[in-house]
C-alpha positions as CSV (number, residue, x, y, z in Angstrom):
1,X,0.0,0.0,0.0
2,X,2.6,2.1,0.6
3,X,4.8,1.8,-2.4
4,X,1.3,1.7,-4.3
5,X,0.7,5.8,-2.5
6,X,4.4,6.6,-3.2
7,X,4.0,5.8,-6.9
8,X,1.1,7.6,-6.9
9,X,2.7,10.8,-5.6
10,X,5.5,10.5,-7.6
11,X,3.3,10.6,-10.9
12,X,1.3,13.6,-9.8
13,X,4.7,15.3,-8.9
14,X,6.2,14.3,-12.4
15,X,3.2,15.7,-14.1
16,X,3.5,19.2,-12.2
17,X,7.0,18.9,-13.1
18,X,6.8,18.6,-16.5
19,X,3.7,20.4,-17.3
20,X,5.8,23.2,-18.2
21,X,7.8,22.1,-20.6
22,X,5.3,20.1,-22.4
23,X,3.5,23.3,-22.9
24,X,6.3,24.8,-24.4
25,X,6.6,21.9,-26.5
26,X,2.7,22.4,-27.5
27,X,3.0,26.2,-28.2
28,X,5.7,25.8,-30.7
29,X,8.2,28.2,-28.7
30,X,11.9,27.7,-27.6
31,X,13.4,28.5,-24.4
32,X,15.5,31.8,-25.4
33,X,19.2,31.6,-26.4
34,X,21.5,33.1,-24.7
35,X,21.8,36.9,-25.7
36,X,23.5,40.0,-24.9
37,X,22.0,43.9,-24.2
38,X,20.3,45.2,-27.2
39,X,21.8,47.7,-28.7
40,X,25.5,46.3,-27.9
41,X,27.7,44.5,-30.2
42,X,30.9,42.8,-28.3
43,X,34.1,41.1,-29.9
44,X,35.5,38.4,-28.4
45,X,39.0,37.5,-29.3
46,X,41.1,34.0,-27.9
47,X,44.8,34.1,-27.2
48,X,47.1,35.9,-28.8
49,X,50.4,34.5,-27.5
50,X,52.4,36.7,-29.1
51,X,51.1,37.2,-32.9
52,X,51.0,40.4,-33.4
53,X,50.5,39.9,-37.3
54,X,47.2,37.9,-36.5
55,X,46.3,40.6,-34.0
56,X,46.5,43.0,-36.4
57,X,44.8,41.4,-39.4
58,X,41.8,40.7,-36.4
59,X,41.4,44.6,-35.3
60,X,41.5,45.4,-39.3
61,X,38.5,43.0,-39.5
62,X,36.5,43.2,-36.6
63,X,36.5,47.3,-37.6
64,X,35.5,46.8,-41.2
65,X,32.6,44.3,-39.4
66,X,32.1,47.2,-37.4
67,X,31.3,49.6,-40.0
68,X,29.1,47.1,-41.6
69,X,26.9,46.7,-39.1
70,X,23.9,48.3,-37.3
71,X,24.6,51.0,-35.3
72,X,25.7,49.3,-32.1
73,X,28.0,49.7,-28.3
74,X,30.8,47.8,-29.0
75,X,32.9,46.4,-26.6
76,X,36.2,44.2,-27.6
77,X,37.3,41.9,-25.3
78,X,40.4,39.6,-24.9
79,X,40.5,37.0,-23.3
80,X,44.1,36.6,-21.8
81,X,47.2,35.4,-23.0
82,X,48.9,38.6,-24.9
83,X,51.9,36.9,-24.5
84,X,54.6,34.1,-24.7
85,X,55.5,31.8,-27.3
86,X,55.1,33.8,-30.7
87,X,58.0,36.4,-31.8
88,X,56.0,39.6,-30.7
89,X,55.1,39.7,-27.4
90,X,56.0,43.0,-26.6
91,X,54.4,44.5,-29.6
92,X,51.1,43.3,-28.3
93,X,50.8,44.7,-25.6
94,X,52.3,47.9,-27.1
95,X,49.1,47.5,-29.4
96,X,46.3,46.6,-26.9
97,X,47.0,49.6,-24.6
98,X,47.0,51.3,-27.7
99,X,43.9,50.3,-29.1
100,X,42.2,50.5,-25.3
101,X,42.9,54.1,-25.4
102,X,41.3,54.5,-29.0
103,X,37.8,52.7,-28.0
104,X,35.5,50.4,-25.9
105,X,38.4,47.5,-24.6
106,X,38.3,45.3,-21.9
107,X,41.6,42.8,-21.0
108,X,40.8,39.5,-19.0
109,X,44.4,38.2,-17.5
110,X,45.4,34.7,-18.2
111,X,47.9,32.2,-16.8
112,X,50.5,33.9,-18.9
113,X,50.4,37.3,-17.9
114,X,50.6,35.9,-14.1
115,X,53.5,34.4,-14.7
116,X,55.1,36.9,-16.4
117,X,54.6,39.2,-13.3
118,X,55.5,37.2,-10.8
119,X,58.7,36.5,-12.8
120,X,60.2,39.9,-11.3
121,X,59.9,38.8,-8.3
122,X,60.5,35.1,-8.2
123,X,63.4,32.8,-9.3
124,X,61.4,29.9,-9.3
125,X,58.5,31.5,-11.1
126,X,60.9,33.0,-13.8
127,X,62.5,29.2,-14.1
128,X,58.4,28.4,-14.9
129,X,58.0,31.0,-17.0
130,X,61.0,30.5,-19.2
131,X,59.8,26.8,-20.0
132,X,56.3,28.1,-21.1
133,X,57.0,30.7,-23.6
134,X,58.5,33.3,-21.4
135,X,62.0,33.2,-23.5
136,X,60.3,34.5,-26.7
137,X,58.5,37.3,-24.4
138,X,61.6,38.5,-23.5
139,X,63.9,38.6,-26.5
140,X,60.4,40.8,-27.8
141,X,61.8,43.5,-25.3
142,X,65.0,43.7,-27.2
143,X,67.5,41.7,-25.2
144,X,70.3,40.0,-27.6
145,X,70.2,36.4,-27.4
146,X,73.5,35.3,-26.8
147,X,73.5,37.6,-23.6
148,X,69.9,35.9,-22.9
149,X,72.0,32.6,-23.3
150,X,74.5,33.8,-21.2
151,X,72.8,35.0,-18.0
152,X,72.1,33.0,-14.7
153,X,67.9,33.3,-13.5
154,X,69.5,36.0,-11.1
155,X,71.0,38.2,-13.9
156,X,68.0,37.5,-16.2
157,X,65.7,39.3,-13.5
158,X,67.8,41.9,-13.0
159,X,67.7,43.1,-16.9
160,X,63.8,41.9,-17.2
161,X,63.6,45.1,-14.8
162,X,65.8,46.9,-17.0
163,X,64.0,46.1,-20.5
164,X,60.4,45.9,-19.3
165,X,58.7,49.3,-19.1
166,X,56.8,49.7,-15.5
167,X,53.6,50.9,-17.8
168,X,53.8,47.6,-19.2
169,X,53.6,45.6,-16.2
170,X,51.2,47.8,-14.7
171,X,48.9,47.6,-17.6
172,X,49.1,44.2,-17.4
173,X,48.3,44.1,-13.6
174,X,45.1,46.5,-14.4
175,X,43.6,43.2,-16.3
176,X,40.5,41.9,-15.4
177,X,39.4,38.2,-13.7
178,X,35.8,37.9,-15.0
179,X,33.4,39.7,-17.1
180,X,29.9,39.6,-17.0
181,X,27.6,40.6,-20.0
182,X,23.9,39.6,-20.4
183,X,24.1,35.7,-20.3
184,X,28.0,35.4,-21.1
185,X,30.6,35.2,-18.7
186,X,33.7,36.1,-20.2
187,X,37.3,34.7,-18.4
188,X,40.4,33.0,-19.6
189,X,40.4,29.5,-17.9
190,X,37.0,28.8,-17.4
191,X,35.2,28.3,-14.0
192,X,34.8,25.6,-11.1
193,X,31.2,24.0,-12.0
194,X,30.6,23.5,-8.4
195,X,31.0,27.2,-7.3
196,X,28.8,30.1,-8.1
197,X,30.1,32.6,-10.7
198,X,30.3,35.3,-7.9
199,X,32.7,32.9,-5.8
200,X,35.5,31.7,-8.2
201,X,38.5,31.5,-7.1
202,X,41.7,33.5,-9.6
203,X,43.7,30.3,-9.6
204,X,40.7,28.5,-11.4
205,X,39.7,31.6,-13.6
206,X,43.6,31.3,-14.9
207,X,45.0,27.7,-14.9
208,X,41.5,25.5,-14.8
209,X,40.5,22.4,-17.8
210,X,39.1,19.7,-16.0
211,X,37.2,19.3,-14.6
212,X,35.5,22.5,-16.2
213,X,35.7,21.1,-19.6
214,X,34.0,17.8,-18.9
215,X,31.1,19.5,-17.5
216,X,27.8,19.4,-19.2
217,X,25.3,20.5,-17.3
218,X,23.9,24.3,-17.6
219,X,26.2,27.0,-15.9
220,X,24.7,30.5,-15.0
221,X,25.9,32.1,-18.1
222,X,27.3,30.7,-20.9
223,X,31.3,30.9,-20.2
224,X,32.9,32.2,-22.8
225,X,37.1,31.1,-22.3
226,X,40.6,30.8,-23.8
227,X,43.6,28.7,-22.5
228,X,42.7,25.4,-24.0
229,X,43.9,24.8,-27.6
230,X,41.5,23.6,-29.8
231,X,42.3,23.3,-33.4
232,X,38.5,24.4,-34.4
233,X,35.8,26.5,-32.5
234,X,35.3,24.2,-29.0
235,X,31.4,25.3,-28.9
236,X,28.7,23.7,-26.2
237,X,25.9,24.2,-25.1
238,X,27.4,25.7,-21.8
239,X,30.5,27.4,-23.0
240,X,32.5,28.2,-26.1
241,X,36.4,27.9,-26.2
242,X,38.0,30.3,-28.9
243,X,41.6,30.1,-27.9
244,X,42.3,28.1,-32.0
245,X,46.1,28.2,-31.3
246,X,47.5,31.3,-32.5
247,X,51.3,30.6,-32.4
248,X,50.6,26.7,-33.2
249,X,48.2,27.2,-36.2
250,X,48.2,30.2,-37.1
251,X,44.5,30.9,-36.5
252,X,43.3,33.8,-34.2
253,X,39.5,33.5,-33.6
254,X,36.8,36.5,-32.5
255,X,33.3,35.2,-31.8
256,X,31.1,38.3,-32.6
257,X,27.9,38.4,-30.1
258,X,24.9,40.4,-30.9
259,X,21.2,39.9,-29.6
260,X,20.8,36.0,-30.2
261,X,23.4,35.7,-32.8
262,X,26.8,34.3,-32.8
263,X,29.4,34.5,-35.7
264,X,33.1,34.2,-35.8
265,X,35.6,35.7,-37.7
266,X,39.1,34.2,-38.2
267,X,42.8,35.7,-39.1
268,X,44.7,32.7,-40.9
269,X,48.0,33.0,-41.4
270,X,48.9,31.1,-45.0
271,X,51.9,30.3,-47.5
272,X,50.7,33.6,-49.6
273,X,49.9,35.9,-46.3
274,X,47.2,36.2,-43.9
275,X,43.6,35.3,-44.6
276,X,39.8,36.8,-42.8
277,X,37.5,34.0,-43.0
278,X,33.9,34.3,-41.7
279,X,31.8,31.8,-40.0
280,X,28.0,31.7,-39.0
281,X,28.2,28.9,-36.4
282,X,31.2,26.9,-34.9
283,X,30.2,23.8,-37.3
């Protein structure tokens, strides 16, 4: 009698439940997309590591895009990683603080930029740094290679103060963790499914994959995050990875949001220079 009532409760409970959805099924509507403010236009660009001639060919683009459009607020946003690995380090950052000051630009810090300032500080971190990229940043700042070759970690730290312009490293340190627009968060990692958005820690904002990417259930917003090559577009249903590997493929990657809509636009580098391809969707 007992398991008879339960099942009974259960089905009235499954019915209240699900009476919602099935009348959105009946109705012919969808639950919304995710969207951003009306009236506002935001470009969303993955790691740049260094590749200042992708940068470039992107902030060419995403302007001619911009003339093209509606009239819109548009926001550009990076998502971490200026630097490291490719040839020009220095030069982007010499070209986002410059384009920051010409319009609407917000700068999320990634893993890379961390290390990078806490090289100045710390031997063992500059040791890190070095083995990730960090070599490439500094040479950017001008410093000959066989005297690179030549220094101890000590030595090294005491010309990165030298060569490295304090504006620099303060306009790195000005970067942002997270950014929050409509129903995107926007950070360079990704976030720790089992905390709230308002509660993540810096550590997993910058250095976090798994158990982040894994993760398929809804988030709050729809996380929107570098620091994991992909060779193509990573999109979900919960969160979108743009970081398509700059210094490895040659492929620097803006999702354009607006209302409902996602696009992407793309700065290849090939054998007979760089390429702007657009995309619709991610597939």
């Amino acid at each position: 009698m007992v398991c008879y009532l339960m099942r009974q409760r259960n089905k009235v409970y499954t019915r209240i439940m699900f009476a919602p959805l099935r009348q959105l099924f009946r109705s012919g509507k969808r639950a919304p997309n995710a969207a951003v403010p009306a009236g506002e236009r935001l470009y969303i660009l993955g790691d740049i590591h260094g590749r200042l001639d992708l940068f470039e060919e992107l902030i060419l683009a995403i302007e001619a895009d911009d003339r093209s459009g509606t009239p819109a607020q548009t926001t550009i946003i990076l998502l971490g990683d200026l630097v490291d690995r490719g040839p020009q380090s220095a030069g982007v950052i010499s070209r986002a603080r410059q384009l920051q000051a010409q319009r609407p630009a917000r700068i999320l810090i990634g893993n890379h930029e961390e290390m990078f300032l806490e090289s100045f500080h710390d031997t063992n971190m500059l040791r890190h740094f070095l083995r990730h990229g960090g070599r490439e940043t500094i040479l950017s700042y001008g410093l000959d290679e066989q005297r690179y070759n030549d220094c101890s970690l000590e030595e090294l730290q005491e010309i990165m103060h030298e060569i490295v312009p304090e504006a620099d490293r303060a306009f790195l340190r000005s970067f942002e963790e997270l950014i929050q627009i409509g129903d995107y968060a926007f950070v360079h990692a990704g976030i720790n499914p089992q905390v709230p958005l308002e509660e993540q820690r810096r550590h997993d904002m910058l250095w976090i994959r798994e158990p982040f990417l894994r993760y398929g259930q809804p988030h709050s917003h729809v996380i929107v995050h570098g620091h994991t090559i992909c060779e193509h577009i990573d999109e979900h249903s919960n969160r979108i990875g743009i970081d398509t590997g700059a210094y490895r493929f040659g492929r620097l990657t803006a999702l354009v949001l607006e209302g409902e809509t996602r696009r992407y636009i793309q700065a290849v580098a090939g054998d007979a220079g760089h390429l702007i391809e657009h995309k619709e969707t991610a597939t």
